[in-house]
C-alpha positions in Angstrom: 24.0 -55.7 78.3 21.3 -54.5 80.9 19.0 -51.9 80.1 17.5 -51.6 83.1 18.3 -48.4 85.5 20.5 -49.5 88.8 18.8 -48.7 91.7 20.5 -47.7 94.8 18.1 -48.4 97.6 14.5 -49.7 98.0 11.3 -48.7 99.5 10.7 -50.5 103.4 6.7 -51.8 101.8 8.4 -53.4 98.1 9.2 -56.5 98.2 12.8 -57.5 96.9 13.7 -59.7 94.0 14.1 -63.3 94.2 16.1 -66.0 92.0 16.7 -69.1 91.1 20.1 -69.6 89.6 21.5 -72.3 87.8 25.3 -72.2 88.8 26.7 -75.3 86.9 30.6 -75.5 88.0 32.5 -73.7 90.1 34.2 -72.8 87.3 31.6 -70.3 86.5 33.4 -68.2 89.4 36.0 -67.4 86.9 34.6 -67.2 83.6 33.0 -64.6 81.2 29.8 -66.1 79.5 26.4 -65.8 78.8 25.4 -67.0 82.5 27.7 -65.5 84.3 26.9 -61.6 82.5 23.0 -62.1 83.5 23.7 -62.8 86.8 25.9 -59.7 87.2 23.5 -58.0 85.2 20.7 -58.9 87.8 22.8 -57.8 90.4 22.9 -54.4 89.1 19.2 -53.8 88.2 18.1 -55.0 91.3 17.7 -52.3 94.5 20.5 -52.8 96.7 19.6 -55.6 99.2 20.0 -55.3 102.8 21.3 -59.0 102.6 21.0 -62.2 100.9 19.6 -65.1 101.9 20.8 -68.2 99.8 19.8 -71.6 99.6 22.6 -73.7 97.9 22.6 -77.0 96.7 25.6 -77.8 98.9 24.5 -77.1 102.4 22.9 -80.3 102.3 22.2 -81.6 105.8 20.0 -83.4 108.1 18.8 -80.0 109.6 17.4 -76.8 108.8 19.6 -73.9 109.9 21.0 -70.4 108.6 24.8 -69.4 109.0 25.2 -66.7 111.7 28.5 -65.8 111.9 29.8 -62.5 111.3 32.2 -63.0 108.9 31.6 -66.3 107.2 34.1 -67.9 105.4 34.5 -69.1 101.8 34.2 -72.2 101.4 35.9 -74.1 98.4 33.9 -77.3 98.6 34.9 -79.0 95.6 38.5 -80.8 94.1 40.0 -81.1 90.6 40.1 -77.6 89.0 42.5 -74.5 88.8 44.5 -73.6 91.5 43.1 -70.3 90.8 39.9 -71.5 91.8 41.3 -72.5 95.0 42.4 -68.9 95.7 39.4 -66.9 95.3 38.0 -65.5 98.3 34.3 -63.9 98.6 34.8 -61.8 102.0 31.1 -60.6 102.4 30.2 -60.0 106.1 27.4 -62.2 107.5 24.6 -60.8 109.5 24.2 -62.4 112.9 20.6 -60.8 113.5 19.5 -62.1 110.1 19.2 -65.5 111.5 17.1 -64.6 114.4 14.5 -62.6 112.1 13.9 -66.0 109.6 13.8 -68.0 112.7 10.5 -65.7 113.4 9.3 -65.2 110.2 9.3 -69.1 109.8 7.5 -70.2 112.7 6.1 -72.9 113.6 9.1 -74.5 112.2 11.9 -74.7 113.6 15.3 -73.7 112.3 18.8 -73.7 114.4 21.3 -70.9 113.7 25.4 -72.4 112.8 27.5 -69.6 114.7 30.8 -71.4 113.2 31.1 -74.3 111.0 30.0 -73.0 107.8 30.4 -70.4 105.8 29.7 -69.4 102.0 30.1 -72.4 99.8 30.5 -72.1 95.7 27.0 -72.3 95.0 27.2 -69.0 96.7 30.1 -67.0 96.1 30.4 -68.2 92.5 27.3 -66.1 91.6 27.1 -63.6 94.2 31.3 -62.7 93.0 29.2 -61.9 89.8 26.1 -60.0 91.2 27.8 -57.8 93.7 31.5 -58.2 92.9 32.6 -55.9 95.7 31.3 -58.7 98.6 29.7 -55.9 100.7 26.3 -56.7 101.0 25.8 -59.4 104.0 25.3 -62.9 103.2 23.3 -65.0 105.1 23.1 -68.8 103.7 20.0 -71.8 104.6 20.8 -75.4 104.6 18.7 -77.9 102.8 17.7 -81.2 105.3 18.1 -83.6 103.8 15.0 -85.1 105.9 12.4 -83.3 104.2 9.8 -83.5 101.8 9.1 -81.5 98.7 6.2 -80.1 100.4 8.2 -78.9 103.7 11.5 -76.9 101.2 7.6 -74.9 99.4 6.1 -74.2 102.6 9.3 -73.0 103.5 10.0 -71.1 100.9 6.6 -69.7 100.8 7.4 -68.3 104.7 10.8 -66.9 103.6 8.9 -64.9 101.1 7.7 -62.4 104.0 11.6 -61.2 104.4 11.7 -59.7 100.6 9.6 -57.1 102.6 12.6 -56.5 104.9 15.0 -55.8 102.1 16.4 -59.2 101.9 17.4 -61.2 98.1 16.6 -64.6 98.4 18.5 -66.9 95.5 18.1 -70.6 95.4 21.8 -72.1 94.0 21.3 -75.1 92.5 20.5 -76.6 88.8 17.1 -78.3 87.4 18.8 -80.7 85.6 22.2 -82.4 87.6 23.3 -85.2 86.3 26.9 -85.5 86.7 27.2 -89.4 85.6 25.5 -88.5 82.4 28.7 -85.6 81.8 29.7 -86.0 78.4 32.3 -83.3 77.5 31.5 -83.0 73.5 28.2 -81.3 74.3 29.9 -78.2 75.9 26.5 -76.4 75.1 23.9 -79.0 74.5 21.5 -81.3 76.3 20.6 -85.2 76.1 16.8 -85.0 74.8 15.9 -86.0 78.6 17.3 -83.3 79.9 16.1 -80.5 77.4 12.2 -82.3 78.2 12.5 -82.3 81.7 14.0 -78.4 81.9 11.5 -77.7 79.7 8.4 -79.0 81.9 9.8 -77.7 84.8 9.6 -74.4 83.3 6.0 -74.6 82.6 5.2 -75.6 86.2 7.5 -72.7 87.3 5.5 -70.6 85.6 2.0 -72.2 85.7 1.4 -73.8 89.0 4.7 -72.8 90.9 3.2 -74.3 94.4 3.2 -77.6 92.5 6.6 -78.2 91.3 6.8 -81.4 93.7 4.8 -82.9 90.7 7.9 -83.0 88.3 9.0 -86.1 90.9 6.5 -88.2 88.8 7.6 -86.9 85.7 9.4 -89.5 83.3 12.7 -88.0 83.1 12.8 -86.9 86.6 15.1 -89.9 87.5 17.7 -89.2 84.5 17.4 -85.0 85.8 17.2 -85.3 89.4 19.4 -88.7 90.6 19.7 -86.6 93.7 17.4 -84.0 94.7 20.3 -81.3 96.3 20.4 -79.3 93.4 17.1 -79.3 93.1 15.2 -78.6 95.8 16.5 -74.7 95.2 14.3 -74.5 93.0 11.0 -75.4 95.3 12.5 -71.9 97.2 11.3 -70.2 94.4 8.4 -71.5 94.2 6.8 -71.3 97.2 7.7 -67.4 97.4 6.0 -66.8 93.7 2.9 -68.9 95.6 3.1 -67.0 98.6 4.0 -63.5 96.3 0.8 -64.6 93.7 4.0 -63.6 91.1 5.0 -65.7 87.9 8.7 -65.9 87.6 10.4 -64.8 84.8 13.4 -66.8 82.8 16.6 -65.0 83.2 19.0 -67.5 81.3 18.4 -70.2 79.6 20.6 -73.0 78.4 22.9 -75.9 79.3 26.3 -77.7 79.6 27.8 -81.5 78.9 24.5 -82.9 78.2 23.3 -83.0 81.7 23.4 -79.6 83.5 20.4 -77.0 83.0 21.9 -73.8 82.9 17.9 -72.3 84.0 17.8 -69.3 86.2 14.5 -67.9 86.9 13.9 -64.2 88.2 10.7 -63.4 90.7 9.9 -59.4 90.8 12.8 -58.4 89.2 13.6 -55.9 86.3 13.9 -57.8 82.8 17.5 -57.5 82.0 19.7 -59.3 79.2 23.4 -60.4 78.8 24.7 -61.2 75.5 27.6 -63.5 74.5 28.6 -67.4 74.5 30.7 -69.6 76.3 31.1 -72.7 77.7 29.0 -73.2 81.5 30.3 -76.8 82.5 33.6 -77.9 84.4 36.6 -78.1 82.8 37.5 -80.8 80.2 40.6 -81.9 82.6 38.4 -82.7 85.6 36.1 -85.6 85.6 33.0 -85.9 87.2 34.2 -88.5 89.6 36.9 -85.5 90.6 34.0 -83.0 91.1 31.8 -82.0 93.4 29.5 -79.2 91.2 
């Protein structure tokens, strides 16, 4: 359970939380377990944001732009689960200035704003539904380009961390460890010796040299952990705001699913809270990871 105090609003000078959330599958959206209790936890021990800004894993495009519709709409990007799944809907409002506000606060760079085409896909909603379960605090979402270096997503990130100070929550949605060819449904709640070593290293760099997680690309289980960098690059959000912040992140869950998926979230200014409890993270037994899209 959390033990820390809900806050109802936040000072103009503080700078808001940050996170880096390890969603796993869609299925998360749904379920009651360890994971998804910390993240709702979070969501109450944090101030109330003015909006979030996510980053998810499946925005993943050859540009860099931010949603700006006013009423985005949710997006289930994925196949092979629960109808139920199909029916849940995340109605939070968007925030059309938002957009024009990070376009500023990143400059030089340039970022375009998508006034209809998106939306919020599950590696939003299916933590946020969690965190603020009402959907009434504007969601704003960032695309990853595909185009980019390492270097370019922590410089970004690092220039994102100036709108904390506005009252804005900044998650990165994706997973350290993503292997969904390595899937092996007996470890509902374990990890391949790869992937517990590379999650593991990539936790010390998180919390040791944050502005240099682009090193893990050399590490020697970065190609079984990262065979594509979408779910990863998230992560580099976080980092370059604890560089930019001079803050050290904090684990908020730790843990993983089928062998392959790191269940790691990591919190950046936030109160510590806890959530108690088991169950399983990973998708369903029934779908496949050739029917998934997680």
């Amino acid at each position: 359970m959390d033990t820390a105090s809900p806050v109802t609003a936040s000072p103009a000078t503080a700078r808001m939380p940050a996170a880096f959330v390890g969603h796993g599958s869609p299925t998360n959206a749904l379920e009651d377990n360890r994971y998804t209790r910390a993240w709702a936890a979070l969501g109450r021990a944090i101030p109330r944001p003015r909006a979030v800004l996510c980053v998810s894993a499946h925005w993943y495009i050859g540009a860099t732009a931010v949603t700006g519709m006013a009423r985005p709409r949710t997006i289930h990007d994925f196949y092979g689960f629960e109808r139920a799944l199909y029916e849940v809907q995340y109605p939070a409002p968007g925030l059309p200035e938002l957009a024009e506000e990070i376009a500023e606060a990143v400059q030089p760079t340039w970022i375009g704003t998508d006034p209809d085409s998106w939306g919020l896909d599950h590696g939003t909603w299916s933590v946020l539904r969690h965190m603020f379960p009402d959907a009434s605090v504007p969601v704003v979402q960032l695309s990853i380009n595909v185009h980019r270096d390492a270097d370019y997503h922590l410089e970004l990130g690092a220039k994102l961390d100036r709108l904390r100070r506005r009252g804005v929550f900044v998650i990165g949605s994706g997973n350290v460890v993503h292997n969904l060819g390595a899937v092996d449904f007996s470890q509902p709640d374990a990890a391949y010796p790869w992937a517990q070593r590379f999650d593991d290293r990539a936790e010390a760099q998180v919390r040791e040299a944050p502005a240099e997680l682009a090193r893990l690309a050399s590490d020697p289980d970065y190609r079984n952990a990262v065979p594509t960098p979408d779910h990863f690059i998230p992560l580099l959000y976080l980092g370059g705001m604890a560089s930019a912040a001079r803050e050290i992140p904090a684990v908020l869950t730790k843990g993983y699913a089928y062998g392959s998926l790191s269940m790691t979230a990591y919190t950046l200014g936030a109160p510590t809270v806890a959530a108690t409890g088991d169950g399983e993270s990973g998708p369903p037994p029934d779908a496949p990871p050739s029917e998934t899209n997680i």
